[in-house]
py3Dmol code that shows the C-alpha trace and the ligand (Angstrom):
import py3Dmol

protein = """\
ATOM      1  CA  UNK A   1       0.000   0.000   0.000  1.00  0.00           C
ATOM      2  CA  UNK A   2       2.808   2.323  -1.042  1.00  0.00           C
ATOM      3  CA  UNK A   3       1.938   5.955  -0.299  1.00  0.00           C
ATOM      4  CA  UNK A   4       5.236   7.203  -0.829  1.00  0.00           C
ATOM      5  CA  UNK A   5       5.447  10.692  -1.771  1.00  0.00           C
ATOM      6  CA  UNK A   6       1.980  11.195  -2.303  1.00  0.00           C
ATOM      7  CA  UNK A   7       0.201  14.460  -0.352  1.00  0.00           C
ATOM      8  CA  UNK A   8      -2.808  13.686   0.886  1.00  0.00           C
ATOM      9  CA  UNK A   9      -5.298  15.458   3.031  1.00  0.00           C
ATOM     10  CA  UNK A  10      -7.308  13.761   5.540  1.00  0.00           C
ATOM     11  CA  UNK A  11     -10.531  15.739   7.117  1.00  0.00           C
ATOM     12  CA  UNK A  12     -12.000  14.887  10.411  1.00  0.00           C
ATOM     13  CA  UNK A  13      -8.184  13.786  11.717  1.00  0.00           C
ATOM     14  CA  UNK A  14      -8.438  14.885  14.926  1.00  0.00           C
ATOM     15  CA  UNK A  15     -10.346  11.620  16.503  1.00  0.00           C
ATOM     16  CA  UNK A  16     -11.826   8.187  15.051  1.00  0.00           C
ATOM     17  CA  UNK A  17     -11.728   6.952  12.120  1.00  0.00           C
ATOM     18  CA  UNK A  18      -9.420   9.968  10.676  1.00  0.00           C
ATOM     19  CA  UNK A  19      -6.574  10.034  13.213  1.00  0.00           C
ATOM     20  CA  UNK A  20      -6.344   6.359  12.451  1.00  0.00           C
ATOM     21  CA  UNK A  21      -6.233   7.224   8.929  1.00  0.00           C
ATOM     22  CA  UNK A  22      -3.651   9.341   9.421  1.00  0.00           C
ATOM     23  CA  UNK A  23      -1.543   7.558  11.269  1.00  0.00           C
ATOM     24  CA  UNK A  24      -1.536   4.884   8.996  1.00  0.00           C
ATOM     25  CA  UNK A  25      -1.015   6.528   5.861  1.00  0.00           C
ATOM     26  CA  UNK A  26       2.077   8.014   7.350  1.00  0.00           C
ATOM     27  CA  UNK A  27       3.049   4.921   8.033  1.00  0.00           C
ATOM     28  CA  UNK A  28       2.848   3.909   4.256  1.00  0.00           C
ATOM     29  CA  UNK A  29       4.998   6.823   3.198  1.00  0.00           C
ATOM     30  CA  UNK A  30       2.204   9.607   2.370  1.00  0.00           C
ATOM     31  CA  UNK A  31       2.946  13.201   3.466  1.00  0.00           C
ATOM     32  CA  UNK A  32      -0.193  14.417   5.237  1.00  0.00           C
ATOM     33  CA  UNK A  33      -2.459  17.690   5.729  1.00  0.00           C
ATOM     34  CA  UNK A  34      -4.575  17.041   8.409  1.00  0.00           C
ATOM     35  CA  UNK A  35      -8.222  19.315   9.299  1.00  0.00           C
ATOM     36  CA  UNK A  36     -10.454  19.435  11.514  1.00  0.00           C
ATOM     37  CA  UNK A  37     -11.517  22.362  14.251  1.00  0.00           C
ATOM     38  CA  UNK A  38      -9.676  21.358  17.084  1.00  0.00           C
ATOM     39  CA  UNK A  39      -5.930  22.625  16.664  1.00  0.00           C
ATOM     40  CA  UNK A  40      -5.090  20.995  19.993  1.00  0.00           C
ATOM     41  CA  UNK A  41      -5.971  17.059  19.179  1.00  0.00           C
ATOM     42  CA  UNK A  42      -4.759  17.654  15.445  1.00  0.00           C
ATOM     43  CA  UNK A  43      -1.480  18.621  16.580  1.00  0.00           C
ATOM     44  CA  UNK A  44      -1.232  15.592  18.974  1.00  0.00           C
ATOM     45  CA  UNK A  45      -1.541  13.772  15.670  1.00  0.00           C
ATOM     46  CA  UNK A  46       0.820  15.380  13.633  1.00  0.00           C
ATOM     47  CA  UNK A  47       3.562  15.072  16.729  1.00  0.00           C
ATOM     48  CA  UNK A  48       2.769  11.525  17.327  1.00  0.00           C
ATOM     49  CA  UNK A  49       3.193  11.318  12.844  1.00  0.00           C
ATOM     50  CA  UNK A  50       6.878  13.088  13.033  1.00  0.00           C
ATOM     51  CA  UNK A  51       8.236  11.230  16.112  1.00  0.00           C
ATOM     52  CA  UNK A  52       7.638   7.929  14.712  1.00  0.00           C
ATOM     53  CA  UNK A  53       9.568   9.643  11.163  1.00  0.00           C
ATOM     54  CA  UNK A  54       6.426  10.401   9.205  1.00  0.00           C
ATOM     55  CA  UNK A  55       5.275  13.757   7.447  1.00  0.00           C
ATOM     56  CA  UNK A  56       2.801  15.726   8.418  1.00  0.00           C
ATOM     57  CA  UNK A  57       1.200  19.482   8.878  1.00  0.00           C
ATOM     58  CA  UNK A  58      -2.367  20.377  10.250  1.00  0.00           C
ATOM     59  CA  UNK A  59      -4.265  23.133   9.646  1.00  0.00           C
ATOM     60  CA  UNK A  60      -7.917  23.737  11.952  1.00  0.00           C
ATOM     61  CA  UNK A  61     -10.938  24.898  10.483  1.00  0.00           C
ATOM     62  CA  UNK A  62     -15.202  24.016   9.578  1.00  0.00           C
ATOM     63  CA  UNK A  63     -15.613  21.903   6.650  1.00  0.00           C
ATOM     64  CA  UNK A  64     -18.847  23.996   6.105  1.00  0.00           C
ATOM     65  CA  UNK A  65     -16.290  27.069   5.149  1.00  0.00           C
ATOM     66  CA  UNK A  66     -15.883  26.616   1.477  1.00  0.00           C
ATOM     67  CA  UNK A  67     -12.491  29.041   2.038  1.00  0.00           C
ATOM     68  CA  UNK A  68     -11.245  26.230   4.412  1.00  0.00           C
ATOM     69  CA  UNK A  69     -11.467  23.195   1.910  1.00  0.00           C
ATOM     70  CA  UNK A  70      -9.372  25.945  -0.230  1.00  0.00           C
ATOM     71  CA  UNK A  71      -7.187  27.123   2.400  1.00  0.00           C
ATOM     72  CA  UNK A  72      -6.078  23.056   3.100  1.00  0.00           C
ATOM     73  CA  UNK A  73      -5.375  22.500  -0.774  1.00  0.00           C
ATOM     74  CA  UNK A  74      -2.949  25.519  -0.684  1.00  0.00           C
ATOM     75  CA  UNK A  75      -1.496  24.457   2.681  1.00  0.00           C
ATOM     76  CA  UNK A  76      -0.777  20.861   0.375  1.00  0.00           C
ATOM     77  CA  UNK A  77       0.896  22.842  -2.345  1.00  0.00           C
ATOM     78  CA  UNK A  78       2.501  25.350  -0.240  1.00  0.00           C
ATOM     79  CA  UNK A  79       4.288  22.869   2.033  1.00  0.00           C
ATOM     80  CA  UNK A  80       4.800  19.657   0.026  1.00  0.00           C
ATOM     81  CA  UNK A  81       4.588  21.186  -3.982  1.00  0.00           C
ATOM     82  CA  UNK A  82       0.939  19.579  -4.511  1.00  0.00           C
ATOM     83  CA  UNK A  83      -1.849  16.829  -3.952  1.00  0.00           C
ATOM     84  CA  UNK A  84      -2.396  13.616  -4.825  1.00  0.00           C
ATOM     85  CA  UNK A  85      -5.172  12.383  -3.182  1.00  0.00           C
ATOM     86  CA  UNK A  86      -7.803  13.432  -0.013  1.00  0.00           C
ATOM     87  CA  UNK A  87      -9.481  11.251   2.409  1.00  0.00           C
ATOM     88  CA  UNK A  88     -12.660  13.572   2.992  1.00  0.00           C
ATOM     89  CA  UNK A  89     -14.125  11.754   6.320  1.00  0.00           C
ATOM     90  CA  UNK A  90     -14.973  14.618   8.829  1.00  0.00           C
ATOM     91  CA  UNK A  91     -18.752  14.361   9.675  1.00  0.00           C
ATOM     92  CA  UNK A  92     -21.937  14.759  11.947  1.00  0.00           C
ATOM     93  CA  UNK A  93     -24.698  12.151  13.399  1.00  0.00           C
ATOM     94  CA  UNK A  94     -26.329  15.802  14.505  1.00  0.00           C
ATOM     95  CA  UNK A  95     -29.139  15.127  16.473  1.00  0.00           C
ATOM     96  CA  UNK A  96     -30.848  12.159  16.599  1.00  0.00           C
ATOM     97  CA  UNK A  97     -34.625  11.551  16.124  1.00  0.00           C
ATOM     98  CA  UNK A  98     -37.673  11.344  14.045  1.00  0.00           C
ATOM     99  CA  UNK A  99     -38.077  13.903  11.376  1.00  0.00           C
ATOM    100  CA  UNK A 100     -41.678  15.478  12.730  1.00  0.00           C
ATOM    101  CA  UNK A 101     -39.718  16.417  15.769  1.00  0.00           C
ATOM    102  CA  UNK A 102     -36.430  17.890  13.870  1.00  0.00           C
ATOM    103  CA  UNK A 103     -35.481  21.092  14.312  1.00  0.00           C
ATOM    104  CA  UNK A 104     -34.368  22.387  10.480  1.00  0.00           C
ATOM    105  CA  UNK A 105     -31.325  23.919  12.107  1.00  0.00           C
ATOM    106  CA  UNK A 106     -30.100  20.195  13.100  1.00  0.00           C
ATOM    107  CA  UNK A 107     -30.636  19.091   9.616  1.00  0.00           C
ATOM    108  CA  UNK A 108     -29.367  21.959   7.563  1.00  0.00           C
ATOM    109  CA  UNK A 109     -25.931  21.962  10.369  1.00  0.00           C
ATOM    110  CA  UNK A 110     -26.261  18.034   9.293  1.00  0.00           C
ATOM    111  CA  UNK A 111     -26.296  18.444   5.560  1.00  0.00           C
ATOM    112  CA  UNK A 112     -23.755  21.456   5.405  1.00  0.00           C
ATOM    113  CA  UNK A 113     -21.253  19.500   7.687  1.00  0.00           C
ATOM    114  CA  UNK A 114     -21.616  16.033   5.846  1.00  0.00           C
ATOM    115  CA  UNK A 115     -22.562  16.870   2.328  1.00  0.00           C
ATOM    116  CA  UNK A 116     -21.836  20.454   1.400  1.00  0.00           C
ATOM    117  CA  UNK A 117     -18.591  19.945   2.700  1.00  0.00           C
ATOM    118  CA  UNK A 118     -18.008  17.307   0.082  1.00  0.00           C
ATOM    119  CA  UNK A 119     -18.666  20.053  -2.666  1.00  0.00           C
ATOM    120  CA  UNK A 120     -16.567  22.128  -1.262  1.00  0.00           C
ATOM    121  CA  UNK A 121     -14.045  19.681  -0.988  1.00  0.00           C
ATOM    122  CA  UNK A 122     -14.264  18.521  -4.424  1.00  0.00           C
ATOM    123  CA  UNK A 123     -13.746  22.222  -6.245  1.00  0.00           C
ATOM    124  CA  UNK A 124     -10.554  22.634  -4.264  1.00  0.00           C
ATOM    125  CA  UNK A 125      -9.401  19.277  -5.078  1.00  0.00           C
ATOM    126  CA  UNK A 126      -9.670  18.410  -8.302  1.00  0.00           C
ATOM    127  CA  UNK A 127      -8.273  21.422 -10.049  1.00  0.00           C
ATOM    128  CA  UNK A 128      -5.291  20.561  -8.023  1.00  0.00           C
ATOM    129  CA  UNK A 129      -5.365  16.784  -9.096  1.00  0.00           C
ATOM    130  CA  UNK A 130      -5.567  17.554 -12.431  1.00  0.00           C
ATOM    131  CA  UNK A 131      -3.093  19.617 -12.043  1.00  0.00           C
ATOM    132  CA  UNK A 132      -0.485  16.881 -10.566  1.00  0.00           C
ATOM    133  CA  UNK A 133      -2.414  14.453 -13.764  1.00  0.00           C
ATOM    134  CA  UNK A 134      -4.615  12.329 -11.276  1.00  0.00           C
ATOM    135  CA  UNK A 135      -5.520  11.203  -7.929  1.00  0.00           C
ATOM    136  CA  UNK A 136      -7.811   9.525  -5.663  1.00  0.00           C
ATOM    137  CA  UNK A 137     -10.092  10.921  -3.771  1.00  0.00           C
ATOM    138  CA  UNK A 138     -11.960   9.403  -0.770  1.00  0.00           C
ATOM    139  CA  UNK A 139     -15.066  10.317   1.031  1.00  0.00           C
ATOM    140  CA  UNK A 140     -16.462   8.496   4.210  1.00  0.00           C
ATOM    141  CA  UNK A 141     -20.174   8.253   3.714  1.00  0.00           C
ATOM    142  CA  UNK A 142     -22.329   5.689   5.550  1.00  0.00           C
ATOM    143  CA  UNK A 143     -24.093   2.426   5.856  1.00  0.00           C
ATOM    144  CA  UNK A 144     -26.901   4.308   7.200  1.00  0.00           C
ATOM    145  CA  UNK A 145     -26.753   6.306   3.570  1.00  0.00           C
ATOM    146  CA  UNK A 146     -27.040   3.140   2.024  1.00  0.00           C
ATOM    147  CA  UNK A 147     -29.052  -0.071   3.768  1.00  0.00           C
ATOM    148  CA  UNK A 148     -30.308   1.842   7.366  1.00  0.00           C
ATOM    149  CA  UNK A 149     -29.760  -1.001   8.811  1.00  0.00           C
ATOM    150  CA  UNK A 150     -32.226  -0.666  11.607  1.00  0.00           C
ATOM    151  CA  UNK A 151     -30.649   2.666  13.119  1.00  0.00           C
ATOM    152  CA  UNK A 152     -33.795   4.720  14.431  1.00  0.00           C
ATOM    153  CA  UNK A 153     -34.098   8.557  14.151  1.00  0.00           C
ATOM    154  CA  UNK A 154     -30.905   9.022  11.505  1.00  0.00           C
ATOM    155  CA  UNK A 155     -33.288  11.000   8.375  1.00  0.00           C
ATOM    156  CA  UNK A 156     -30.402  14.197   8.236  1.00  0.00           C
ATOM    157  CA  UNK A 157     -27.610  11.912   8.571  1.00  0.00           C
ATOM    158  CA  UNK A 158     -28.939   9.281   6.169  1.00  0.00           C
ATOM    159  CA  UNK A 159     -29.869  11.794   3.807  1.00  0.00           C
ATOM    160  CA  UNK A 160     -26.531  13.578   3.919  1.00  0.00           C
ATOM    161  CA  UNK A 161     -24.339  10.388   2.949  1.00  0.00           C
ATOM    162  CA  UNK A 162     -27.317   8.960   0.186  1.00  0.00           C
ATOM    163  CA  UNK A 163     -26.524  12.259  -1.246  1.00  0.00           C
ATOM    164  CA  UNK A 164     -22.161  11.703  -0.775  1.00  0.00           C
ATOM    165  CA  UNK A 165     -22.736   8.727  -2.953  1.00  0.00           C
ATOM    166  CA  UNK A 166     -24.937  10.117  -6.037  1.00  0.00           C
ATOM    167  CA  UNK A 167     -21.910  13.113  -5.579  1.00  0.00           C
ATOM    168  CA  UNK A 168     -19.266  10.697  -5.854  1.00  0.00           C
ATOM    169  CA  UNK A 169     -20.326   8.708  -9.031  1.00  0.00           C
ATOM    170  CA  UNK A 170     -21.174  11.892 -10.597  1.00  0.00           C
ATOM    171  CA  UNK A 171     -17.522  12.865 -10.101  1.00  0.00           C
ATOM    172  CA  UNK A 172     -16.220   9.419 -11.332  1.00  0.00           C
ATOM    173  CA  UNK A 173     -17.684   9.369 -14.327  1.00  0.00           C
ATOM    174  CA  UNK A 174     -16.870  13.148 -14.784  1.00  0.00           C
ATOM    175  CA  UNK A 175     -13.052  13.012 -13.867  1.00  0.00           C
ATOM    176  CA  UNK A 176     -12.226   9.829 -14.838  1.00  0.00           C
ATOM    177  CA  UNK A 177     -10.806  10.662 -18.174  1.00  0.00           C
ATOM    178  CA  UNK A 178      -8.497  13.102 -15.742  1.00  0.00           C
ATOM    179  CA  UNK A 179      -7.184  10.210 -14.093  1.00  0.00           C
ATOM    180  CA  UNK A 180      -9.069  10.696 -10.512  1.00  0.00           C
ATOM    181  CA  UNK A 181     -10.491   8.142  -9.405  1.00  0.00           C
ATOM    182  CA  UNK A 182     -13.604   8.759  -6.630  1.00  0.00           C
ATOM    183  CA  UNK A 183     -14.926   6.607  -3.842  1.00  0.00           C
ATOM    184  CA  UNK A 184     -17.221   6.056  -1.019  1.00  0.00           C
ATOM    185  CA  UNK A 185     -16.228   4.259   2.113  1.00  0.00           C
ATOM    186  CA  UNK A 186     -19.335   3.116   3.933  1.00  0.00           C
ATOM    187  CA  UNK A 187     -18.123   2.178   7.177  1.00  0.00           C
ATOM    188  CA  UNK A 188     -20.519  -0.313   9.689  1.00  0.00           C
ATOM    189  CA  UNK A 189     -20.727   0.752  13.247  1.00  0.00           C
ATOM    190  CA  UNK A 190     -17.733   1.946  14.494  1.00  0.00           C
ATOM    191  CA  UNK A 191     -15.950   2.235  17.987  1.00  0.00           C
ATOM    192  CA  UNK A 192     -14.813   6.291  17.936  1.00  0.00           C
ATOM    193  CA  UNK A 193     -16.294   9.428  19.827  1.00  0.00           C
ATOM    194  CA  UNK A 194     -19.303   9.875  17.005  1.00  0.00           C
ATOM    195  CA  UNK A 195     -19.745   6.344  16.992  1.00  0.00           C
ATOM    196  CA  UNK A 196     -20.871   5.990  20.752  1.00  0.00           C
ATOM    197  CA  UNK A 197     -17.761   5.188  22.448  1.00  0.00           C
ATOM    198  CA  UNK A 198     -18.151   5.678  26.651  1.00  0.00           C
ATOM    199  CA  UNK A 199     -21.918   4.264  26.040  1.00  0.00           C
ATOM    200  CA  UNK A 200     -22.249   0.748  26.673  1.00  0.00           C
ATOM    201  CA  UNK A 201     -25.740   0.262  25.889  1.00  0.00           C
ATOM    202  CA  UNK A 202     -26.046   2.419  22.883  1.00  0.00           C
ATOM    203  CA  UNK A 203     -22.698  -0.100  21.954  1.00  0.00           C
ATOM    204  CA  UNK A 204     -24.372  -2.614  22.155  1.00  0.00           C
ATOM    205  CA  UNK A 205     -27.645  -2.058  20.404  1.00  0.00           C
ATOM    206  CA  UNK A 206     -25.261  -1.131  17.337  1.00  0.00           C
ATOM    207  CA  UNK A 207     -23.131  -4.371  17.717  1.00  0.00           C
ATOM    208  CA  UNK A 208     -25.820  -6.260  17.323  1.00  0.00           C
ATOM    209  CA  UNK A 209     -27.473  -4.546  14.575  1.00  0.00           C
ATOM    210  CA  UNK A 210     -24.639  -6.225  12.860  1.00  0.00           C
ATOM    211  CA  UNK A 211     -24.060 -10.174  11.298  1.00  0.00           C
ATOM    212  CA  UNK A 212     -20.684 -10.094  12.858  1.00  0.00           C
ATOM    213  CA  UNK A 213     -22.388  -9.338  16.169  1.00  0.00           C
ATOM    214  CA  UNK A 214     -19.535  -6.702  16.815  1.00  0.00           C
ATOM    215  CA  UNK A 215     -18.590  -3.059  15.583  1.00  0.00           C
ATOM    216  CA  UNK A 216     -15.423  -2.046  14.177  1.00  0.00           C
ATOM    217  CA  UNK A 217     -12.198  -0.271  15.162  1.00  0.00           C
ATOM    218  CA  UNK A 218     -11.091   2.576  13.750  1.00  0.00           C
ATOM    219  CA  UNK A 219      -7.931   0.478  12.504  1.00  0.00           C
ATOM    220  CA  UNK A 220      -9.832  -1.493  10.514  1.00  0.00           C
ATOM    221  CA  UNK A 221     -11.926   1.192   8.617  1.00  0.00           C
ATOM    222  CA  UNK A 222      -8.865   3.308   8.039  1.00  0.00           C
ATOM    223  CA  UNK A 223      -6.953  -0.189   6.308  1.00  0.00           C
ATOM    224  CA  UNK A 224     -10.300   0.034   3.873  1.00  0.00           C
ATOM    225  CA  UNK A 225      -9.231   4.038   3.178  1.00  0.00           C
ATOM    226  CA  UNK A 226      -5.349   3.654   2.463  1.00  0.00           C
ATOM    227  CA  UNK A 227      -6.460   0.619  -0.120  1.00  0.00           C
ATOM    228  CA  UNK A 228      -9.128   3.398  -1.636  1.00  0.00           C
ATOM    229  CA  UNK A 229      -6.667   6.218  -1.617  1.00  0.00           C
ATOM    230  CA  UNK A 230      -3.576   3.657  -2.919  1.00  0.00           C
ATOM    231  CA  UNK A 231      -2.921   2.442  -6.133  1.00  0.00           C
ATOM    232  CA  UNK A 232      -4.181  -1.039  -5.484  1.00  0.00           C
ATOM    233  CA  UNK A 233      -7.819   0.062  -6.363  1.00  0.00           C
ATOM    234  CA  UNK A 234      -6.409   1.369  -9.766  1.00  0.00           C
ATOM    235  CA  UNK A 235      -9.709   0.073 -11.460  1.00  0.00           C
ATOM    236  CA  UNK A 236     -12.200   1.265  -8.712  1.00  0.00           C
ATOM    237  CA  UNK A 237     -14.588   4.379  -9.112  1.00  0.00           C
ATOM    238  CA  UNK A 238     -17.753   5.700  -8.159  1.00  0.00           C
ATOM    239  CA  UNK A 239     -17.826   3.018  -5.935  1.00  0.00           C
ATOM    240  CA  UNK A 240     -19.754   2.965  -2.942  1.00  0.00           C
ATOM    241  CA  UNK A 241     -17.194   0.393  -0.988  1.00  0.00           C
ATOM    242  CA  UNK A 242     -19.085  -1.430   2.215  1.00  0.00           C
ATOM    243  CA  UNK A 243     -17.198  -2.125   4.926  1.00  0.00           C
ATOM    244  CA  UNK A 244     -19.790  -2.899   7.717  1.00  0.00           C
ATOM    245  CA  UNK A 245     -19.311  -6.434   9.107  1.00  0.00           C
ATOM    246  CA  UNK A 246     -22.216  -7.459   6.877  1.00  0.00           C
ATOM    247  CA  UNK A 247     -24.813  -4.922   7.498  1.00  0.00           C
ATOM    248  CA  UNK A 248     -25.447  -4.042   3.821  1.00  0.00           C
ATOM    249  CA  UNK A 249     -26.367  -8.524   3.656  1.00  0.00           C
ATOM    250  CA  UNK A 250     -29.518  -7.585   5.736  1.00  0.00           C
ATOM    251  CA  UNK A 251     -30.498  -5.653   1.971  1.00  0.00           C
ATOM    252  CA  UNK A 252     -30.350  -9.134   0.644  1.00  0.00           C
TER     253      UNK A 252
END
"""
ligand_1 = """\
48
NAP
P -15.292 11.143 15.388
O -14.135 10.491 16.072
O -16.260 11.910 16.203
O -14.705 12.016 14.209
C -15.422 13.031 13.556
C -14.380 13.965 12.985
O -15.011 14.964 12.182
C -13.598 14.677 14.071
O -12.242 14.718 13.716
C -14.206 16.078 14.072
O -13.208 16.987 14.474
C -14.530 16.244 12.588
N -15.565 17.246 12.338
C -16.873 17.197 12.708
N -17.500 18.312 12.320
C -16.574 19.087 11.686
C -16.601 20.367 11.093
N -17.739 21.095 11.018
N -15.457 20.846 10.543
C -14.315 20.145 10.617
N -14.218 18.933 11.158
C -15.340 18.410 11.703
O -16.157 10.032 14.632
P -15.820 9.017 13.443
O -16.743 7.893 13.647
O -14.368 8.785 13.316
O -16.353 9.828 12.174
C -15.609 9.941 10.978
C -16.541 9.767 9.798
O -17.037 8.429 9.783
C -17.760 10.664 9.833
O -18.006 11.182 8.542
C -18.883 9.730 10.234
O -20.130 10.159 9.785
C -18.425 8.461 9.531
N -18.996 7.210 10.017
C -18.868 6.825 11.317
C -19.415 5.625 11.740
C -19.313 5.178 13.179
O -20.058 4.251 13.586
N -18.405 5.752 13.975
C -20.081 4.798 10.820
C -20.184 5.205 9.510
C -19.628 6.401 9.110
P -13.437 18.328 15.338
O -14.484 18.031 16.347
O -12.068 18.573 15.886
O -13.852 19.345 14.319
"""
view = py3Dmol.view(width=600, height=400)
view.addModel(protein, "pdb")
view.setStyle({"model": 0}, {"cartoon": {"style": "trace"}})
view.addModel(ligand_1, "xyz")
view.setStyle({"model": 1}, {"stick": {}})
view.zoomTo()
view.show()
């Protein structure tokens, strides 16, 4: 999973599934721009990245800023001479409950934060992709976006990553003949802060909303990203890519 030399820029690094992202892409070789809003925990990151030899910078900001997704493409070029690829994974659950009851400020802070973010993302990015001849570019949508699964009270969130798909295979089939390849990773319930971590119960009931009767670890959902973002998916686009213990089998 050679990442060697490549820039990439990983959103939502500062806990879950993107520090563990991180951490293992600079592992692999990849020189890193890290985002998110909390400087503190991002520079934890980077620090724990350049101790063990790795390469990384960090720059905080709100994915809902369109000037941000800019500001981290520039901070690419600036400091390592371009990109090459972008794990776009920072995201919201919001709050949680039937629609009739929603308050329209959860789910537009819900859609701006999950999928209007992902626009944003992409206009930075790809100019700069194309400008370096390709890339891959990685988004973190949902198996609640795709199969529910049985998760109650999700409409905002489940809305927010259907939509991340429909954007990514729009931009497959629109950039492929630039060389960027585009992807959804639809993670199954996973162990991080978002995810219900410090709630047994709530752990449970997710667990065993799955086959595998477990959730994952943010180790294994981050392997699943670097094989997205590497060249060993060279024939994979607009792909949403399940990786959910086999909660997408309960479609079936
Ligand atoms: P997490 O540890 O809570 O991570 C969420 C990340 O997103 C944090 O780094 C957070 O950083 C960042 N973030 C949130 N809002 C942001 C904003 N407005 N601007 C910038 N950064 C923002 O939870 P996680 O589970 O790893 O979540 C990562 C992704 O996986 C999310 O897109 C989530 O929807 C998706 N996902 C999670 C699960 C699960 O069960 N855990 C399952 C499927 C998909 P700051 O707070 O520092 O901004």
């Amino acid at each position: 999973m050679d990442l060697g030399n490549k820039t990439i820029i990983i959103t939502g690094a500062s806990s879950g599934i993107g520090a563990a992202a991180a951490i293992l892409c600079a592992s692999q070789g990849a020189n890193l721009v890290l985002g998110a809003r909390r400087h503190n925990e991002l520079q934890l990151i980077v620090d724990q990245i350049t101790q063990s030899n790795g390469s990384a910078t960090c720059l905080a900001g709100d994915v809902t800023d369109e000037a941000y997704a800019a500001a981290l493409v520039a901070l690419a070029e600036s400091t390592f001479g371009g990109l090459d690829g972008a794990f776009n994974n920072a995201g919201t659950v919001g709050a949680m409950g039937a629609v009739p009851e929603m308050e329209s400020t959860n789910w537009r802070t819900v859609i701006d934060t999950n999928l209007t973010s992902a626009f944003f993302a992409a206009k930075a990015q790809i100019p700069a992709l194309v400008a370096r001849g390709g890339g891959s570019i990685v988004y973190t949508s949902s198996f609640v976006g795709f199969s529910n699964g049985g998760m109650p009270g999700m409409g905002a969130y489940a809305a927010s990553k259907a939509g991340m798909i429909g954007l990514v295979q729009s931009l497959a089939s629109d950039h492929a003949s630039d060389g960027i390849r585009v992807n959804a990773l639809l993670p199954g319930g996973t162990v991080t802060p978002s995810g219900g971590e410090g709630n047994p119960a709530a752990l449970e009931f997710i667990a065993n909303l799955h086959p595998m009767k477990r959730m994952a670890n943010s180790a294994e959902i981050a392997e699943a990203a670097l094989f997205l973002l590497s060249g060993r998916s060279s024939f994979m686009t607009g792909t949403p890519m399940t990786v959910d213990g086999g909660m997408s089998v309960r479609l079936l």
